[in-house]
C-alpha positions in Angstrom: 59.0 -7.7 -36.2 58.0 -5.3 -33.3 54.1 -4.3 -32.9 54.6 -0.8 -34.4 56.0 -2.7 -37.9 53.2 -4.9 -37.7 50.9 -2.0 -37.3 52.6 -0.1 -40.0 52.2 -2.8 -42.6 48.7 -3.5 -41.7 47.5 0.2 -41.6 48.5 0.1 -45.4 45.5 -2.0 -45.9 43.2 0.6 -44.8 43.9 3.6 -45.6 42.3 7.1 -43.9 40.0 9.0 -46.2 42.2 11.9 -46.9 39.0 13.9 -47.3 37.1 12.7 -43.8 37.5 13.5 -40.6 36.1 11.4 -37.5 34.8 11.9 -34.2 34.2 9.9 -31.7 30.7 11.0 -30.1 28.4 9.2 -27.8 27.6 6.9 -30.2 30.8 6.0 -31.0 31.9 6.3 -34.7 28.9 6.2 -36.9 28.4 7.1 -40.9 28.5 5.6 -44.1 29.8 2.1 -44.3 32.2 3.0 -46.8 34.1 5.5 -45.2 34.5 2.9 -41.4 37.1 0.6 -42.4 40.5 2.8 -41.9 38.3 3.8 -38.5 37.6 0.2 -37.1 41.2 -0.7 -38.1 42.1 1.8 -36.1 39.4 1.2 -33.2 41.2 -2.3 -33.1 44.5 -0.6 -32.0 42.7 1.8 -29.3 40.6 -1.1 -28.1 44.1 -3.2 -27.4 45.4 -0.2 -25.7 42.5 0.1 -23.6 42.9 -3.4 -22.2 46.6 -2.9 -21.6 45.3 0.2 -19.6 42.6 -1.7 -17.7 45.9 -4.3 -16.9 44.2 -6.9 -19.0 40.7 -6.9 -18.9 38.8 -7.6 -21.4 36.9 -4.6 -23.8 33.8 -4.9 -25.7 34.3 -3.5 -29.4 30.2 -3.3 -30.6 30.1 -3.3 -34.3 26.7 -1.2 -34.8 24.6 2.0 -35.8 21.5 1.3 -34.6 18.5 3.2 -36.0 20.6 4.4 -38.4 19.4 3.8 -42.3 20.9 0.3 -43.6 23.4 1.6 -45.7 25.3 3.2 -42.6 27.8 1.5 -39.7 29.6 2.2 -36.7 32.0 1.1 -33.9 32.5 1.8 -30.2 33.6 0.7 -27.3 32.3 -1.1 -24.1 34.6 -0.6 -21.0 35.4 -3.4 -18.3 32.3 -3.2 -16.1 29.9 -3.2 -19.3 29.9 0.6 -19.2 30.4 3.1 -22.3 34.2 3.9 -22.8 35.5 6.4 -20.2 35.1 10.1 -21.5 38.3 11.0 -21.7 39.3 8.2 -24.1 37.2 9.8 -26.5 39.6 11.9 -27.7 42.6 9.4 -28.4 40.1 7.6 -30.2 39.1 10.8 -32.5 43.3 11.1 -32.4 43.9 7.8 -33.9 40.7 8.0 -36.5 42.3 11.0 -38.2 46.0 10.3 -37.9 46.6 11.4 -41.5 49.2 8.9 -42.9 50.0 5.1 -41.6 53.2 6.6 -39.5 51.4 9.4 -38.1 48.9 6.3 -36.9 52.0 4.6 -35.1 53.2 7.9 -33.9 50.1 8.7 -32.3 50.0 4.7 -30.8 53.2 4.9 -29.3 52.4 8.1 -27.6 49.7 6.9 -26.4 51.5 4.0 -24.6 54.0 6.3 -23.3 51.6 8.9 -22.2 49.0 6.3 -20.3 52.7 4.7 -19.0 50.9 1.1 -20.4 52.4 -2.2 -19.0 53.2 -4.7 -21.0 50.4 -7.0 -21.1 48.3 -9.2 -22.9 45.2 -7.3 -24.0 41.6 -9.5 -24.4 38.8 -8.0 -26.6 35.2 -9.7 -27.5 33.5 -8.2 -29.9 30.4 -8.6 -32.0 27.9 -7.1 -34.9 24.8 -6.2 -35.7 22.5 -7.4 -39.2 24.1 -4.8 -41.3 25.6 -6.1 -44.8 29.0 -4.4 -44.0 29.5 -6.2 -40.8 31.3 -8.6 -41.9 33.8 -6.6 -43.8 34.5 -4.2 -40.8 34.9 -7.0 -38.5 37.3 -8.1 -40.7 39.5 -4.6 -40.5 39.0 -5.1 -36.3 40.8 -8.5 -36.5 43.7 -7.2 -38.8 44.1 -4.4 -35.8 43.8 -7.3 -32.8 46.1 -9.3 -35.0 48.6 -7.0 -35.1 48.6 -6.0 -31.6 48.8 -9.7 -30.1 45.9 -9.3 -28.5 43.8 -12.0 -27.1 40.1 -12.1 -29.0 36.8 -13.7 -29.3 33.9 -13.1 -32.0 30.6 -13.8 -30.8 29.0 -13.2 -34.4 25.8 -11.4 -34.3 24.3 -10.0 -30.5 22.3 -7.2 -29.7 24.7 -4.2 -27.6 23.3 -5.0 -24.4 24.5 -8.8 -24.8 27.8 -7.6 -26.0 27.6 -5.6 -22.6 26.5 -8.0 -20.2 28.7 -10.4 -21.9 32.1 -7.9 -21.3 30.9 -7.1 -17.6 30.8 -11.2 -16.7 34.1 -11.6 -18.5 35.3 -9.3 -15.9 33.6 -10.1 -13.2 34.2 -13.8 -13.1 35.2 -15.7 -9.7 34.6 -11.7 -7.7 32.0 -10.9 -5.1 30.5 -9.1 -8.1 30.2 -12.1 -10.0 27.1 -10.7 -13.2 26.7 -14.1 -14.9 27.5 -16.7 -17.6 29.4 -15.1 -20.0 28.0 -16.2 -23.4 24.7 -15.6 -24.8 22.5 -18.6 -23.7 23.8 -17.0 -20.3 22.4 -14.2 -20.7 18.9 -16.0 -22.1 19.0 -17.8 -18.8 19.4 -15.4 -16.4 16.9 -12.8 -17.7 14.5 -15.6 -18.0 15.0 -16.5 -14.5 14.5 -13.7 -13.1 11.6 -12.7 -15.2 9.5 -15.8 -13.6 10.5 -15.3 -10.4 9.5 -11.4 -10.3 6.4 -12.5 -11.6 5.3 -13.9 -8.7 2.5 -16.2 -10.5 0.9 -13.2 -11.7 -0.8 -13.5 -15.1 0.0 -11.0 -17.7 -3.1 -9.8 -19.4 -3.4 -10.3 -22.9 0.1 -10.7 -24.9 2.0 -7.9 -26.6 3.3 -7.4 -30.2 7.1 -6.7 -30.4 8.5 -4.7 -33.6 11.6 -6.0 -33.8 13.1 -3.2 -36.7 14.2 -6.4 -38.8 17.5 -6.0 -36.8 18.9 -8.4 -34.5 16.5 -7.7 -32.1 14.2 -10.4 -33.9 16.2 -13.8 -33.5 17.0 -12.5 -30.5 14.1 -12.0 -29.2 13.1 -15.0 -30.8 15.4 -16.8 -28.6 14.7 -15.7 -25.4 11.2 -16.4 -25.6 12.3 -20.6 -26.0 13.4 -19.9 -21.9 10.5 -17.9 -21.2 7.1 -19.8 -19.7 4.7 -20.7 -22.5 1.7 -19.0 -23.1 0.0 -22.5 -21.6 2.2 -22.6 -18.8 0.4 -18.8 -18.0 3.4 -17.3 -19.6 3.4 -14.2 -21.3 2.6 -14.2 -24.9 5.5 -12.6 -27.5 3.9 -11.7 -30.9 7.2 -10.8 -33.1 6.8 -8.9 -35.8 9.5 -7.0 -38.4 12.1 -9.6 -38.0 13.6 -10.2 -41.6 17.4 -10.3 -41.3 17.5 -11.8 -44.5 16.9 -8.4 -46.6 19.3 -5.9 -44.4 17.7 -2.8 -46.9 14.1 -3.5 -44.4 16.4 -2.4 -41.6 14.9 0.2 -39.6 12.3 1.1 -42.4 9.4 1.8 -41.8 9.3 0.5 -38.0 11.3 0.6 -35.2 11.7 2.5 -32.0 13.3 5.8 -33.6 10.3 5.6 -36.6 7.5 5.3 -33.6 8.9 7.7 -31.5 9.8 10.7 -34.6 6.8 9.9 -36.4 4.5 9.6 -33.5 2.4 6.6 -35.4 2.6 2.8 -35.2 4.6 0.7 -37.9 2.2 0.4 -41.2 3.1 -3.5 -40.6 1.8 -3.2 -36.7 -2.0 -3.6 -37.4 -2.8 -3.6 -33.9 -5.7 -3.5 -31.8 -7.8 -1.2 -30.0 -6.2 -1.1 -26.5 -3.3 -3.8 -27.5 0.1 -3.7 -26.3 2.7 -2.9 -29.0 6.4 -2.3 -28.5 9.5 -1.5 -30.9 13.2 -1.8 -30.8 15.5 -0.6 -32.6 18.0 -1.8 -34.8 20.4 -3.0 -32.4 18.0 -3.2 -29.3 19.0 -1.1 -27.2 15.9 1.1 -27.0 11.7 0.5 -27.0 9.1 2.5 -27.5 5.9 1.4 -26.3 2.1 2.4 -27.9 -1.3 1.6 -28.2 -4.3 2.7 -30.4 -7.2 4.1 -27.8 -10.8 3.0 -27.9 -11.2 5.9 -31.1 -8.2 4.3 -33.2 -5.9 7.3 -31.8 -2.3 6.7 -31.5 -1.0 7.0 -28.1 3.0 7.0 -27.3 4.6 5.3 -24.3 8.2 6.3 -24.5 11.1 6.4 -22.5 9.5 8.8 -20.0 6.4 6.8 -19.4 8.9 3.5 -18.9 11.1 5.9 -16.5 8.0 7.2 -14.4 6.8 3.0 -14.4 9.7 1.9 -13.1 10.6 4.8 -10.6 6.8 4.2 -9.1 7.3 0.7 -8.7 10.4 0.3 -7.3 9.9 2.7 -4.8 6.5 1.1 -3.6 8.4 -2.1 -3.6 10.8 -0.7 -1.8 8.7 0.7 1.0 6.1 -2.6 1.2 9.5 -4.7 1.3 10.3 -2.2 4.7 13.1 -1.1 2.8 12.1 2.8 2.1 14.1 4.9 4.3 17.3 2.6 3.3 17.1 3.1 -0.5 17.3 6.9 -2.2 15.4 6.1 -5.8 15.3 8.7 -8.1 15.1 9.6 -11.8 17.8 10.9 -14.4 16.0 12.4 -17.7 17.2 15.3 -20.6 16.2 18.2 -21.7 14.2 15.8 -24.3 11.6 14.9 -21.2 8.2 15.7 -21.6 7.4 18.2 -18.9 4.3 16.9 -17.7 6.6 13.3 -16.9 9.1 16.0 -14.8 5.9 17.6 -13.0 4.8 13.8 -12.0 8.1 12.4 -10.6 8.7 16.0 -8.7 4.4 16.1 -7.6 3.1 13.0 -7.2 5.7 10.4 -7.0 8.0 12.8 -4.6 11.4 11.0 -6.2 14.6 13.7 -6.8 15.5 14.1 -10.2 18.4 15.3 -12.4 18.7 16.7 -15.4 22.0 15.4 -17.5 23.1 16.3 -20.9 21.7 13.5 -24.0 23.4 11.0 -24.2 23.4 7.8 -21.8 27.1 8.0 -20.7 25.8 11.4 -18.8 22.5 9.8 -17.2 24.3 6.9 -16.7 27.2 8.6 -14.3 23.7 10.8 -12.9 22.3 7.7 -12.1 25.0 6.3 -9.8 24.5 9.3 -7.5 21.2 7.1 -6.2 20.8 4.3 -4.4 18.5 2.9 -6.7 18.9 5.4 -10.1 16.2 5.0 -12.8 17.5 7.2 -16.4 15.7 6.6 -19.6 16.2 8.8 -22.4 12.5 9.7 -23.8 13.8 8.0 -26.9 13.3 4.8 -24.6 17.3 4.1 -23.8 17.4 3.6 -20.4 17.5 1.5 -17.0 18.0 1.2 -13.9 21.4 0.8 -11.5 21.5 -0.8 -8.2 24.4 0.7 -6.2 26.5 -1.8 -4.4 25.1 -0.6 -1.0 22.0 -0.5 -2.7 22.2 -4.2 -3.7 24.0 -5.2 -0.4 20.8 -4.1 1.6 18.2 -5.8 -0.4 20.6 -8.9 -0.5 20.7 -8.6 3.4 17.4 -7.7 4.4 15.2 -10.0 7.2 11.4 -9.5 5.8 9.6 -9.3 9.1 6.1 -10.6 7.1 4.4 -12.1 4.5 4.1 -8.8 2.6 7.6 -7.7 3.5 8.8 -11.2 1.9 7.0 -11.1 -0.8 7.8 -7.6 -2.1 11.5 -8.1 -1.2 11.6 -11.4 -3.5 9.9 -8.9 -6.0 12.9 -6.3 -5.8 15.5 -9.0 -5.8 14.0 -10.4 -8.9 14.8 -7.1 -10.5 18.0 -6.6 -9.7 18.8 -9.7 -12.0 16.3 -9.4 -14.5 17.1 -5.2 -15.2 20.5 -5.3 -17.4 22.4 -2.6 -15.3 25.2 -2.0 -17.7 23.4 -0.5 -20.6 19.6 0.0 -22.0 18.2 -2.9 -23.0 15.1 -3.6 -25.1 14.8 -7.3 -24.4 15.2 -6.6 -20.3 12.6 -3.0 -20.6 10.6 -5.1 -22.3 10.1 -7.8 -19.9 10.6 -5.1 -17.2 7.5 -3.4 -18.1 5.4 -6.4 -18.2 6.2 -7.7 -15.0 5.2 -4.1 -13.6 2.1 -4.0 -15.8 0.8 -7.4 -14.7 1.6 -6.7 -11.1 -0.3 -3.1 -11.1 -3.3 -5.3 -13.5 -2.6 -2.8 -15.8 -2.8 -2.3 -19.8 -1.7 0.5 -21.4 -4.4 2.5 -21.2 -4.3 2.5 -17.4 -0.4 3.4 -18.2 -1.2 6.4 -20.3 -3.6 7.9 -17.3 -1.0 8.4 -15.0 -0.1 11.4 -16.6 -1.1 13.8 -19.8 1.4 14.8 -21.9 2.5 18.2 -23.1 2.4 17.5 -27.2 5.5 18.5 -28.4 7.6 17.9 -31.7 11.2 17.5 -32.6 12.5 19.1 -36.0 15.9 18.1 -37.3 17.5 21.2 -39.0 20.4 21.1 -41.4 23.3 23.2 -40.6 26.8 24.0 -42.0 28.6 23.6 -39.4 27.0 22.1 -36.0 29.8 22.8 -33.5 29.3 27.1 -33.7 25.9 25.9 -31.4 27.3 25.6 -27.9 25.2 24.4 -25.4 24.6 24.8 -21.4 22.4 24.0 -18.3 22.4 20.8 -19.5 21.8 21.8 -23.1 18.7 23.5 -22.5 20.0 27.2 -23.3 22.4 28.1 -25.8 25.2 30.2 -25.2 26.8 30.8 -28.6 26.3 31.8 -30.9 25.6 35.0 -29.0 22.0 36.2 -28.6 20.2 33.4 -29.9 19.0 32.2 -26.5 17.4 35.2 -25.7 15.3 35.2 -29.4 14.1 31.7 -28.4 13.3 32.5 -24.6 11.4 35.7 -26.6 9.3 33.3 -28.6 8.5 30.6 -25.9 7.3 33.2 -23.8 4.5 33.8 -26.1 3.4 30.3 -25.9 1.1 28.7 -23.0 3.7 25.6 -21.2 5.7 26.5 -23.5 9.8 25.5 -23.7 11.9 24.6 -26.6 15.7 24.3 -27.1 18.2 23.0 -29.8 21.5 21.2 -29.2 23.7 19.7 -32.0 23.0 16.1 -33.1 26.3 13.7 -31.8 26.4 12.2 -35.1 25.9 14.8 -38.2 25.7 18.6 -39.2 22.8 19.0 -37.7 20.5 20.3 -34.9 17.6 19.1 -33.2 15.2 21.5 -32.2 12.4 20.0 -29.3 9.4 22.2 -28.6 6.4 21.6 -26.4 3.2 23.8 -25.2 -0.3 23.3 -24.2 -1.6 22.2 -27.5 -0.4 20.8 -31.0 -1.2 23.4 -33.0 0.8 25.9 -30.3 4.1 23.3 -30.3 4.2 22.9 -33.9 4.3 26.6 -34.3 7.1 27.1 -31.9 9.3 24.3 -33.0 9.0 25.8 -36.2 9.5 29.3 -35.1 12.6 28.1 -33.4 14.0 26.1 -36.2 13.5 29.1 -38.3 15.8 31.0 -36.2 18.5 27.6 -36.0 18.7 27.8 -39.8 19.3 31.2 -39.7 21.7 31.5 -37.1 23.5 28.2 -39.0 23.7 28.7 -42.7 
């Protein structure tokens, strides 16, 4: 039989909603379980294309919806070099999700081929899952597709989606100059680990920190890298794991995790931390953390992706000028429209670093962040990290310390380079990121929370009919459609003291986020409600 009959008679075995349609967004495909396995089946078939496109390479297929409710799944896809799948590939995945009938599906596959002129090779795809109880069923649907295609495939079970990145980027980069790492998962435990101790520098962390682990796959995870990590006797840093039951997938994501921290501005009930003790959450695939503390009055303070952007921006460029390095690497910062303004004001002010401003979503501060040398992006969510250029990596590779100091602080930067997961946010690697940082500086987090005072904001999530009428611009901070709105919520921020707001549609549902922020609480609940007010109007 020829691949489009095989196809054929295993699209029959997953059949499209007839009701649904799918789009891929930046997260991929993501909803209810039930309605994913015509999608991933399908996924399966754009994955194998996408290898035959990439002449062979292998492609990541992540298995995943993050802080998404328990009951809910998605799929998407992890190019060559560890990367989200290039942009314009969006849409033939979106093309082959809603391909009505199985021979509209082989229709739109063979066009495909003849339309991206694909060669005739063998494609390769590793792929993996998160905790979720319909993981196994969709992976199932994936292999059918891979099956059916010839392609060449590996399951590595359960990983978080940086390890499914790292993993796809050493796959490909095997026996090159560009050469990332061990390609399975102990590789990945062993190279973070490494680098972790060596960056380090026998500094002594101060006091441990407690790790909310969402009871996703963060937890054994986690778990396992802390086996390679220096014991707390060996002066190691101490790893208190909490909210890691993968035995009961309805815990997932409730009541903790990063995206409960961060929306709800308050620690997990389960956290019971400390006055002035380091707490951290993933979420539930880790590729996000959110860090907080309760102050010396039991208040609850908030060190999101920002703060960890601003961290890591300071300290790489002080490392880079005390290593002699400064006026040979450009570091700067990538944020959203989500940023707290008073983090922008302090990368702009105080640490004097450029920064751009890039649509949500970490494929767009991703590409921003390639435009430096050195490119730090975290999404205030706390997705983020930090890319090396090649020059950027060539020069600190290179460089002749000429002192102590030099040496020192050039060992320090090196020791990132490794230890910082370039090809995707990553909880495990921010995590260990910040505590390196933090124990160089002899910092704890309330020495963190001074560098700056933030604006208090709020984010409201609004429930529209139909979220694509809202079209956004200037890097979704205005609106430009539907008409006039903009100038209504200009009208009302105007009346507020620091005041800026805007609303872009969620990626994911019929929905729109509306941020607000101004000089006190009381001021930026008012306006995010204002503004939501005039959302729900202009959407219903």
């Amino acid at each position: 039989m020829t691949v489009q009959e095989d196809i054929l008679i295993a699209s029959a075995k997953f059949p499209k909603p007839a009701e649904n349609t799918f789009q891929y967004g930046t997260a991929g495909f993501r909803m209810k379980a039930t309605l994913l396995d015509s999608v991933v089946f399908r996924v399966g078939l754009l994955a194998a294309l996408r290898s035959r496109f990439k002449n062979g390479q292998v492609i990541g297929v992540m298995i995943t919806a993050s802080h998404n409710p328990p009951d809910d799944n998605g799929v998407k896809l992890v190019d060559p070099m560890g990367e989200m799948l290039e942009a314009s590939w969006e849409a033939h995945a979106t093309k082959l999700a809603n391909a009505p009938s199985d021979e509209d599906l082989v229709g739109v596959y063979e066009k495909l081929v003849k339309e991206q002129n694909l060669k005739d090779v063998k494609p390769h795809v590793v792929f993996a899952r998160d905790t979720r109880a319909s993981g196994p069923r969709l992976v199932a649907a994936l292999t059918v597709a891979l099956d059916a295609t010839g392609t060449n495939y590996t399951d590595y079970k359960l990983l978080t989606t940086p390890q499914l990145h790292y993993i796809t980027r050493c796959l490909n980069t095997q026996g090159t100059p560009f050469d990332y790492g061990v390609p399975t998962e102990e590789g990945y435990y062993e190279k973070t680990a490494a680098a972790f101790k060596k960056a380090m520098q026998g500094r002594k962390p101060s006091g441990g920190v407690t790790v909310d682990c969402a009871n996703g796959v963060g937890g054994p995870k986690l778990r396992e890298l802390v086996k390679y990590l220096p014991s707390v006797s060996e002066g190691g840093l101490e790893i208190r794991i909490v909210n890691d039951d993968v035995v009961s997938p309805e815990r997932l994501n409730s009541q903790c995790g990063a995206d409960f921290v961060k929306t709800g501005q308050r620690a997990p009930p389960s956290s019971q931390a400390r006055p002035l003790a380091r707490c951290a959450s993933l979420d539930g695939d880790a590729d996000r953390i959110v860090f907080y503390f309760m102050d010396a009055d039991n208040n609850f303070r908030l060190l999101d992706g920002d703060r960890i952007a601003t961290l890591a921006a300071s300290f790489i460029g002080d490392l880079s000028r005390s290593a002699g390095l400064g006026e040979k690497l450009k570091v700067g910062v990538v944020q959203t429209a989500y940023a707290n303004g008073a983090s922008t004001d302090y990368v702009a002010s105080y640490l004097k670093l450029p920064i751009i401003c890039t649509n949500t979503g970490v494929k767009h501060l991703h590409h921003a962040a390639t435009k430096f040398d050195v490119g730090v992006y975290f999404e205030a969510n706390g997705h983020g990290t930090v890319i090396f250029s090649d020059l950027a990596l060539k020069r600190i590779g290179k460089y002749e310390p000429k002192s102590p100091a030099q040496s020192e602080s050039l060992e320090t930067l090196r020791a990132l380079t490794q230890l910082i997961n370039q090809t995707v946010g990553d909880a495990l690697s921010d995590l260990l990121l910040v505590e390196v940082i933090l124990a160089h500086k002899g910092w704890g987090p309330k020495e963190w929370d001074n560098t700056y005072t933030d604006l208090p904001n709020r984010l409201v999530r609004v429930e529209v009919a139909d979220r694509n009428i809202f079209k956004a611009v200037d890097a979704e901070r205005k609106l430009e459609s539907p008409p006039g709105i903009q100038q209504h919520i200009d009208a009302l921020v105007g009346k507020y003291k620091n005041g800026r707001s805007f609303a872009r549609a969620s990626g994911t549902e019929d929905a729109m986020r509306v941020y607000a922020e101004a000089a006190t609480r009381g001021e930026a609940d008012d306006l995010a409600s204002k503004v939501a007010g005039l959302v729900k109007q202009a959407g219903s």
